[in-house]
N, C-alpha and C positions, 0 to 999 in steps of 0.2 A: 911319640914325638913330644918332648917337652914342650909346655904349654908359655904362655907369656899373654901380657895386660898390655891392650890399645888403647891409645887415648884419641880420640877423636872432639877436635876446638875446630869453631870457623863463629863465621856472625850469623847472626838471623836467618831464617829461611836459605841459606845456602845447602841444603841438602845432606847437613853431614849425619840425619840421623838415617836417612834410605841407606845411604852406605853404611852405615855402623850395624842396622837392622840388617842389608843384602849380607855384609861382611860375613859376623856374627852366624849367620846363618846358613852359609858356605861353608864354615872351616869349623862347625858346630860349637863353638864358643856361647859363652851365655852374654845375651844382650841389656844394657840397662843404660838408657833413657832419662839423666839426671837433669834435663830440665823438664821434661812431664812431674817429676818430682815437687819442680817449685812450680809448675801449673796447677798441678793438684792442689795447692796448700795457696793459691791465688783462689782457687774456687772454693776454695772452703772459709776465704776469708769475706769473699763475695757473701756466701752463704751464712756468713754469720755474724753480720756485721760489724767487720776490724777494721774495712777500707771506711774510712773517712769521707763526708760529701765533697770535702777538696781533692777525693781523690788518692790521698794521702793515706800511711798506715795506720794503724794504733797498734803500735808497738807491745807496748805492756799486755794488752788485750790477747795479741798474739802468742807472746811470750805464754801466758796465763792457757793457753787454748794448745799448746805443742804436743807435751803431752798426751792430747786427745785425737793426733793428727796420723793415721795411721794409712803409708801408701806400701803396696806392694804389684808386683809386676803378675800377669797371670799367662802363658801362652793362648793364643787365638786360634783352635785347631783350621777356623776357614781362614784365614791370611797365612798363617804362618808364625806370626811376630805377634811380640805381647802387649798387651792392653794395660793401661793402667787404671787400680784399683784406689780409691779414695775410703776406707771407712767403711771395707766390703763393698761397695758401688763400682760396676764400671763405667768411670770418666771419660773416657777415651777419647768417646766425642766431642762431651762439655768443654775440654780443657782446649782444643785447637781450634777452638771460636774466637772471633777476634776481640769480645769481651776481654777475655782474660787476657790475649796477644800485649792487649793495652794495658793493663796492670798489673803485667809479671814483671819486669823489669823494676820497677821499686822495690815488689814485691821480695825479689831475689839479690839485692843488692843490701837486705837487712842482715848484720852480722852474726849477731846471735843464732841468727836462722841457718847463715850457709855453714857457718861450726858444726851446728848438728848435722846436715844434709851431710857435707865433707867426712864426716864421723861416720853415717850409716853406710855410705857408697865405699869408703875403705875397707869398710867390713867385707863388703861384697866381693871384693875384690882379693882374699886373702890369699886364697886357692888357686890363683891364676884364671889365664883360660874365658876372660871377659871382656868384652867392648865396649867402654862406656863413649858417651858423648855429650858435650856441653860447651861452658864457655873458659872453662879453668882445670877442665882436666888434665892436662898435661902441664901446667904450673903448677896447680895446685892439689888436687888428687891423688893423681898418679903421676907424679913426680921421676919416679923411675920406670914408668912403663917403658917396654922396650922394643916398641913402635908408637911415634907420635904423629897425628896428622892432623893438620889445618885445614879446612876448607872456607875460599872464599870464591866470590862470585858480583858481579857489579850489584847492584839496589833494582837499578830499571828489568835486570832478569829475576833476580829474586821476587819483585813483587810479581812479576808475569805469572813464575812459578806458583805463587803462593792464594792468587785468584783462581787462577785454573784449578788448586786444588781446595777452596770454598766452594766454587761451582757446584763440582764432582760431588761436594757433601749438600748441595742442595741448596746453600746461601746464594739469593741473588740479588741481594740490597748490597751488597760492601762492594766499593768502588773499587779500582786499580788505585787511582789517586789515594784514597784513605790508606790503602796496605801500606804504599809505598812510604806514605808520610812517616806512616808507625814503622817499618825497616828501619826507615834513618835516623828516629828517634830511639830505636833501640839501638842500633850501632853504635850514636853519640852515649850513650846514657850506659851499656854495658863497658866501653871504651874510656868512658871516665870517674865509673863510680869508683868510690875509697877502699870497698872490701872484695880484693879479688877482681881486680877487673880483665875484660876479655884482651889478652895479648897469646901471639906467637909466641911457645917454647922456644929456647932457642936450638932445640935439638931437633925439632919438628920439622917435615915434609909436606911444604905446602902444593895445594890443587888447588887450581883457578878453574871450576868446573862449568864457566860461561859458557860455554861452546862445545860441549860433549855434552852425550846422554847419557842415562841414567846405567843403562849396561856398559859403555866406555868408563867408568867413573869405578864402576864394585871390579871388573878386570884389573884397573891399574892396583885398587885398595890390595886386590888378590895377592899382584905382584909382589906389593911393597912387603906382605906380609910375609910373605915365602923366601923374599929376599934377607927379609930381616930373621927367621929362622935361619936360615943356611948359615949366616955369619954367628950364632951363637955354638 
């Protein structure tokens, strides 16, 4: 079966990388995770002092430290799905803390940065046969991928979603309130920045996955994909 590039776009914590991961892993496709990419490189700016006490980047610092920024995906034989690598280290964890939830969004809206990112992920993507997910994949990535899908979902489930899965990882300081604030901070802020910002393809297949589970959600993903094989 001839193989084909998915692009998987929605906002924040709306679930689209569980489907990109269930996806991907169903129809044995290789999965990749293009904002753990700019997580990784949020933690490493944490880590090495390029964020600014405002908060803010240091750009040049950045630029100056790229080079040195080295993330790759590794499979997780107990989950299933791949973990991400920072500089040989796995992040995996580090990087879905709400630390960094709170300073990716600058982080990834710096231009010179998503160039390169954009640069590496088309690489990945040469051979077909891949699932990526993020906020510009199918505008900006994978332009011709030939399935595109959006995933959205209100703020008040998202944040539901996204506490429950802090819990799970043991955090029991971070409020529902805090999440939520940071969701809608990042929808405003991916929604308006200059480079690349989060929009619907207009060729895209959107799910409003409020109200379905997580198996309702990779079934339909199934669907669309089978569907959109048959017609090529």
């Amino acid at each position: 079966m001839e193989k084909i590039n998915i692009a998987v776009d929605g906002v924040s914590s709306s679930g689209k990388s569980t489907m990109a991961k269930d996806l991907a892993k169903e129809i044995g496709y290789i999965y990749i995770d293009s904002g753990a990419m700019y997580r990784a490189i949020t933690l490493y700016c944490m880590q090495n002092n390029i964020i600014n006490p405002d908060k803010t980047i240091n750009e040049s610092k950045l630029k100056e430290h790229l080079p040195n920024i080295d993330i790759r995906f590794k499979l997780n034989p107990e989950t299933g799905r791949p973990d991400t690598y920072l500089n040989g280290k796995n992040v995996e964890k580090e990087i879905r803390g709400m630390e960094v939830s709170q300073l990716v969004s600058p982080v990834s809206a710096i231009g010179f940065l998503r160039k390169e990112m954009v640069k590496q992920q088309q690489k990945m993507s040469l051979n077909k046969g891949v699932v990526m997910d993020g906020r510009d994949i199918g505008t900006v990535v994978f332009p011709d991928a030939e399935l595109k899908i959006f995933v959205s979902a209100s703020p008040e489930i998202r944040a539901k979603r996204r506490i429950d899965e802090l819990r799970m990882k043991g955090d029991t300081k971070t409020s529902y309130e805090e999440v939520l604030e940071n969701i809608k901070y990042r929808d405003h802020h991916d929604q308006n920045r200059k480079e690349s910002p989060l929009r619907k393809a207009d060729d895209a297949i959107t799910l409003d996955n409020s109200n379905i589970n997580i198996e309702q959600q990779l079934q339909w993903a199934i669907d669309m994909y089978y569907n959109t094989i048959r017609k090529k």
